[in-house]
N, C-alpha and C positions, 0 to 999 in steps of 0.2 A: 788761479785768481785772475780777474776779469777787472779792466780801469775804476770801473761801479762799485766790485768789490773794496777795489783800494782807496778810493773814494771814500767810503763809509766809517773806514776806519781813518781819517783824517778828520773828519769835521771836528772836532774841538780844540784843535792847532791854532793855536792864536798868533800866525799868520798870513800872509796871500795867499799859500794855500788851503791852510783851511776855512778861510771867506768864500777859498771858490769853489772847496768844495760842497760848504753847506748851499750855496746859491745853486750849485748845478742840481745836486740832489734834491733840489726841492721842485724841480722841473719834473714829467713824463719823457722817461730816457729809454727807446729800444734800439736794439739796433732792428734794422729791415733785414727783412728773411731774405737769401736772393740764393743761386746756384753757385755763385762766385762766391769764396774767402771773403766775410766783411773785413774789411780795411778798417778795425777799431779808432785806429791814431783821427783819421780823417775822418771820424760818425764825429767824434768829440768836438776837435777842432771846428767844426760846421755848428754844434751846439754852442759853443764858446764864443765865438765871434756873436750868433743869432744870440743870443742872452743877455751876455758879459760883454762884449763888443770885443773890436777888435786889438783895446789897448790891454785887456788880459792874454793873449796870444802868451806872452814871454811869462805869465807867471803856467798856463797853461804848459809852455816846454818843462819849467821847471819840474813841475809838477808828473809831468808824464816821463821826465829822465829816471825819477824818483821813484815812480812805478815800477818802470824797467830791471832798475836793479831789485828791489825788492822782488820781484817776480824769478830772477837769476838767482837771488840768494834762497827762494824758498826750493827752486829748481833745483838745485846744487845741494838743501838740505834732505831732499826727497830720492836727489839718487845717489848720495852719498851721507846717511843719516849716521850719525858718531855710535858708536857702541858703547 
C-alpha cells in the first residue's frame, strides 16, 4: 500500500483528514522516476504545502502517522496471517 492508495480510502472521513484527502486526490499526483529510492513522505509534503499551504503540514503528519500504522498492521497481517 502506497500514501495514494491510503488516501483513497479516506475521502469520506468527515474530518481534516478526509478534506485533505479529497483536495489532494483531486490534483495530478506522481511521484518522479529517479535511480534513487523516492522519498514518498517528502513528494507529499512538497504537494501539501504547494496546494493546501503550509497550515495543513500538522494535519498532513496526522494523517501520514495514520498511514504508517496502517501499513504495519497490514504488514504484520501479511506475514503473519491467523489461521
Amino acid at each position: 500500500m502506497n500514501f495514494a492508495d491510503w488516501l483513497t480510502s479516506q475521502q469520506k472521513r468527515q474530518d481534516n483528514i478526509g478534506f485533505l484527502a479529497y483536495a489532494l486526490l483531486g490534483q495530478e499526483v506522481q511521484l518522479k522516476s529517479s535511480k534513487r529510492k523516492p522519498d514518498e513522505h517528502k513528494y507529499w509534503v512538497d504537494i501539501v504545502t504547494k496546494i493546501e499551504g503550509p497550515g495543513y503540514i500538522y494535519v498532513f503528519n496526522d494523517a501520514w502517522q495514520e498511514y504508517l500504522h496502517a501499513r504495519e498492521a497490514e504488514k504484520n497481517m501479511t506475514d503473519h496471517p491467523s489461521a
